[in-house]
C-alpha positions as CSV (number, residue, x, y, z in Angstrom):
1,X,0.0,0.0,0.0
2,X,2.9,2.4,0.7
3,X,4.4,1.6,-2.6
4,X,1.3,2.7,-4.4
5,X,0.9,5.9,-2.6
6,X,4.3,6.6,-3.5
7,X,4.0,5.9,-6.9
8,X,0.8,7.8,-7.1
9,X,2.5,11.3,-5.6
10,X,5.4,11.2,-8.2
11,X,2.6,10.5,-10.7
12,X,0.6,13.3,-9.6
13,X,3.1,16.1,-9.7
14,X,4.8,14.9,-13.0
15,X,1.3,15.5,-15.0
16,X,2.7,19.4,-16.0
17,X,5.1,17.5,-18.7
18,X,1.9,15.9,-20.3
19,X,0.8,18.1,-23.3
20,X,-3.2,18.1,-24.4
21,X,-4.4,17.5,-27.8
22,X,-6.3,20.1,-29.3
23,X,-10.1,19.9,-29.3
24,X,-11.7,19.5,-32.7
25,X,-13.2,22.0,-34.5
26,X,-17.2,21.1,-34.9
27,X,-20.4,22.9,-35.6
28,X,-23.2,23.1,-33.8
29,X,-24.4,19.8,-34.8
30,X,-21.0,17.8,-34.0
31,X,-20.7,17.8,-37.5
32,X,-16.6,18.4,-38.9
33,X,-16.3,21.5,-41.1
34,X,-14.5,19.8,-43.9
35,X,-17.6,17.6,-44.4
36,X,-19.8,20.2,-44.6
37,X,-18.0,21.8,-47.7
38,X,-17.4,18.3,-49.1
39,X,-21.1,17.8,-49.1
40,X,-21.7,21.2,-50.9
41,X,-19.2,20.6,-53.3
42,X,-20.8,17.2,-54.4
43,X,-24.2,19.0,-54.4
44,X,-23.3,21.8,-56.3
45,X,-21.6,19.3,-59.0
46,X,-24.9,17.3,-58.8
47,X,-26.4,20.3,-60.1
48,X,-24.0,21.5,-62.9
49,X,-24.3,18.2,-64.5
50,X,-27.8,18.0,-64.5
51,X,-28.4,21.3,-65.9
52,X,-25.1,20.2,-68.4
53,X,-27.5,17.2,-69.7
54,X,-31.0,19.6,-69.4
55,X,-28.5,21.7,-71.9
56,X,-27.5,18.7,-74.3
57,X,-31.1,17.3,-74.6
58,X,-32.2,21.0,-75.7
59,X,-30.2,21.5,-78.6
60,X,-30.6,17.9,-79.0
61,X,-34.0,18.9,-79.5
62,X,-33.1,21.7,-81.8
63,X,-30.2,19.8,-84.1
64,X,-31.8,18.3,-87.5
65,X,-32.3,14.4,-87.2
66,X,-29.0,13.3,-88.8
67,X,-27.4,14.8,-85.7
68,X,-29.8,13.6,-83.2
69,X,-29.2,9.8,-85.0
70,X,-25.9,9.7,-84.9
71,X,-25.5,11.2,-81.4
72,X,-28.1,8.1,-80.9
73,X,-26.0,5.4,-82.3
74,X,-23.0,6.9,-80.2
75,X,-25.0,6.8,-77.0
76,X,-26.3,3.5,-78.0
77,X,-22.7,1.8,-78.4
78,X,-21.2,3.4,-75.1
79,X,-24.5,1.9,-73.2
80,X,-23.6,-1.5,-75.3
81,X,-20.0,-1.2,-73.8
82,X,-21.1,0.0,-70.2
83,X,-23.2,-3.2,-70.1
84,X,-20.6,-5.5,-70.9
85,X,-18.4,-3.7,-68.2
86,X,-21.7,-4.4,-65.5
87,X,-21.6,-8.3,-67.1
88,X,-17.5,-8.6,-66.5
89,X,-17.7,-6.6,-63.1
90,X,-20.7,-9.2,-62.0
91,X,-18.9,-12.3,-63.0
92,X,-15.6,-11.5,-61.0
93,X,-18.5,-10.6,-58.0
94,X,-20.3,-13.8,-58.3
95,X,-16.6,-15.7,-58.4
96,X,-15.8,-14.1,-55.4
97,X,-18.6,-14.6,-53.5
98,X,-17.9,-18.6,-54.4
99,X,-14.6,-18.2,-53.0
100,X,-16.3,-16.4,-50.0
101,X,-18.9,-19.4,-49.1
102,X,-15.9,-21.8,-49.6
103,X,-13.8,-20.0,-47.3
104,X,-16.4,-20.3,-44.7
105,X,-17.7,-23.6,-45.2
106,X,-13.8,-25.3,-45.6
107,X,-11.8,-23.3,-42.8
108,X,-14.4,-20.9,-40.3
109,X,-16.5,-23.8,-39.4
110,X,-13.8,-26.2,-38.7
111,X,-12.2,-23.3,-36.3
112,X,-15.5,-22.4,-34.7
113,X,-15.8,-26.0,-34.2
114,X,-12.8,-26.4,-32.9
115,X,-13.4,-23.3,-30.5
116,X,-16.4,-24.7,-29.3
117,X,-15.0,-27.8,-28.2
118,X,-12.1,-26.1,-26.4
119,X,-14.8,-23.9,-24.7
120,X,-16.7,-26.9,-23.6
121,X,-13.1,-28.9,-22.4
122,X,-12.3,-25.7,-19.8
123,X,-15.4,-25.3,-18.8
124,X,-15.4,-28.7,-17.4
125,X,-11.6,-28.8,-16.6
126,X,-13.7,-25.6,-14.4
127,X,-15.9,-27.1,-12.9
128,X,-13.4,-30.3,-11.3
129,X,-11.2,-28.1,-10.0
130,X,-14.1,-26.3,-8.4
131,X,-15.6,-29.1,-7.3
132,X,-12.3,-31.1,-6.2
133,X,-10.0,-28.5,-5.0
134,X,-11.3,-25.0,-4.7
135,X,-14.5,-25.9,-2.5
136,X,-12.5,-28.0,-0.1
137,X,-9.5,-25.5,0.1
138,X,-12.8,-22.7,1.1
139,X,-14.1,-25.3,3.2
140,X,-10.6,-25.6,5.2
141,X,-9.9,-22.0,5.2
142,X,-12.9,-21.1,6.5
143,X,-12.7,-23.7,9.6
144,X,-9.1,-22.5,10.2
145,X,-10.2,-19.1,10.3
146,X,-12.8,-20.3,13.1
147,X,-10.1,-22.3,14.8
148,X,-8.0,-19.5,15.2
149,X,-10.6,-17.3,16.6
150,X,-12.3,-19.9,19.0
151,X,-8.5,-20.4,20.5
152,X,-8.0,-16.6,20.5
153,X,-11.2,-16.0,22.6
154,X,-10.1,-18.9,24.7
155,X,-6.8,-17.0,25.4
156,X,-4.7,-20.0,24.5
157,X,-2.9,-18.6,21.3
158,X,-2.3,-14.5,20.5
């Protein structure tokens, strides 16, 4: 006990050397300021390229059909090639989600298996040595303890 008081005084009067961090800078609503103006930023784009497409569909409107057809079959062609990217992009998802099921069927079940049993070996490895050594050691202690105090009220030992 005298150690700890000890060590708790130095302790004490050493915390001057201890620099604080500074507090971060929030709004009102906890919220950081950088993500504030990161959300107006996206917002704002959000907005220029929809009015940039309200823009293009206008004159689309406007051009003479030859324009507006093979503006069509460009469009048409980049959705062809954005589809096949989805197709490629889904594949590789659907292989890795395979490699996922196998991954927990082959080794995460065996290891939560194996957990289990451990779990189940040391709880009753527990409950022996509760039963077999810890209650009799309480048992003893305990009638010691009122050994010692039946022979100290008897005067025979100090």
């Amino acid at each position: 006990m005298r150690n700890l008081t000890c060590y708790n005084d130095f302790h004490m009067n050493d915390n001057n050397s201890v620099a604080a961090l500074p507090e971060p800078v929030m709004d009102d609503k906890g919220n950081k300021p950088e993500s504030k103006s990161r959300l107006w930023i996206w917002i704002a784009s959000l907005i220029i390229l929809v009015a940039l497409i309200g823009v293009g569909i206008f004159f689309l409107f406007r051009a003479s059909p030859g324009t507006t057809a093979q503006i069509r079959d460009v469009f048409i062609i980049v959705m062809a090639l954005v589809s096949l990217v989805i197709g490629v992009a889904l594949v590789i998802l659907i292989v890795q989600i395979a490699s996922l099921i196998n991954l927990i069927q082959n080794e995460v079940k065996p290891i939560l298996k194996s957990t289990t049993d451990t779990v189940n070996t040391l709880k009753g490895t527990t409950d022996f040595l509760s039963q077999n050594f810890v209650d009799p050691v309480i048992k003893l202690n305990g009638s010691l303890a009122g050994l010692m105090k039946l022979l100290d009220l008897l005067k025979i030992i100090r």
